[in-house]
C-alpha positions, 0 to 999 in steps of 0.5 A, a space after each residue: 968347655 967354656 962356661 958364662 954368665 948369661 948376661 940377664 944375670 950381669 948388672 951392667 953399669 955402662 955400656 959403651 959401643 963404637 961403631 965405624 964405617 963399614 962395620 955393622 951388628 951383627 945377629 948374634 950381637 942384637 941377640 946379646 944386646 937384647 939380654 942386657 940392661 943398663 944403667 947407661 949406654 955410650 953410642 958413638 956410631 957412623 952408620 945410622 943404620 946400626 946404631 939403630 939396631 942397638 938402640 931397639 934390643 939395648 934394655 935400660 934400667 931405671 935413671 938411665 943415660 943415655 949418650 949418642 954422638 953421631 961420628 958422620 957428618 951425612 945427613 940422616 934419611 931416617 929417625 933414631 929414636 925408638 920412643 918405646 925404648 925411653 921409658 926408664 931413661 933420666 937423660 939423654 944427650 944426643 950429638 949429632 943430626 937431629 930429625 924432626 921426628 926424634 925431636 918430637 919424639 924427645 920433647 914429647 917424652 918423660 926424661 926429665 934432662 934433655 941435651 941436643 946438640 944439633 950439627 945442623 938445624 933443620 928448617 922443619 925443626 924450628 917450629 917443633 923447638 919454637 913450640 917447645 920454648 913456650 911450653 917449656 916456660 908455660 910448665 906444659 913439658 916433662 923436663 926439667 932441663 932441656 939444652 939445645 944448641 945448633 951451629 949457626 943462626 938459625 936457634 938465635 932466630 928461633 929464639 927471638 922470634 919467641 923472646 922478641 928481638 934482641 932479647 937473651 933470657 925469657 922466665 916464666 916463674 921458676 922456667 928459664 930459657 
């Protein structure tokens, strides 16, 4: 007979998980997922569909990190992000292609250090990040730090039309973009 420790009695560093192609998780792993906790989770995934079912039952303790590194190049049909489950999460790095929604969802939360790294930007995006420029630098948002970078020129576009043409830096006080 094999004997273990319940996962609600572990303290669980970091959580690491891959997924690719076609593999998928299954309910015996949400069920343990929904038992752990931890101080950071790495998501790197292919198949948004389950990345998503271990963002809902993965618990964080608080200070948390968060890591999600999108291995697919597909465009994305749904949000990610479950806005309830970022409660004790400091930071979060999010790679890959960011929808208009978990872009509101993460610049609308309390996670004080934020890096989005888009694959591609999309156009109903630019407003939601044009917005969160002037009240990053009007001290109206929860973070401290906020990095996003996209390919292409569209967030140069986004920036100046902010800033003003040409420009490379916008201060506010102790704010800077």
């Amino acid at each position: 007979m094999r004997k273990h420790i319940p996962y609600e009695l572990l303290y669980i560093a970091c959580l690491d998980i891959t997924q690719f192609g076609s593999s998928t998780v299954s309910q015996e792993l949400q069920e343990s997922l929904g038992l752990m906790r931890t101080d950071q989770l790495s998501l790197k995934f292919e198949n948004r569909k389950e990345a998503k079912k271990v963002l809902k039952q993965v618990l964080f303790n608080p200070g948390a990190t968060l890591y999600i590194h999108e291995l697919s190049l597909n465009v994305a049909g749904e949000p990610l992000i479950f806005p309830e489950r970022l409660e004790n999460i400091k930071d979060v790095w999010f790679c890959g292609d960011i929808m208009a929604a978990d872009f509101t969802t993460l610049l609308s939360s309390k996670i004080p250090t934020l890096c989005l790294t888009c694959d591609h930007l999309r156009q109903d995006c630019v407003v939601i990040i044009r917005e969160y420029l002037k009240n990053f630098l009007d001290g109206k948002t929860n973070q401290i730090s906020c990095r996003i970078s996209a390919s292409g020129g569209l967030l140069r576009h986004v920036f100046e039309y902010v800033a003003g043409i040409g420009e490379d830096c916008m201060s506010n006080g102790p704010r800077r973009i």
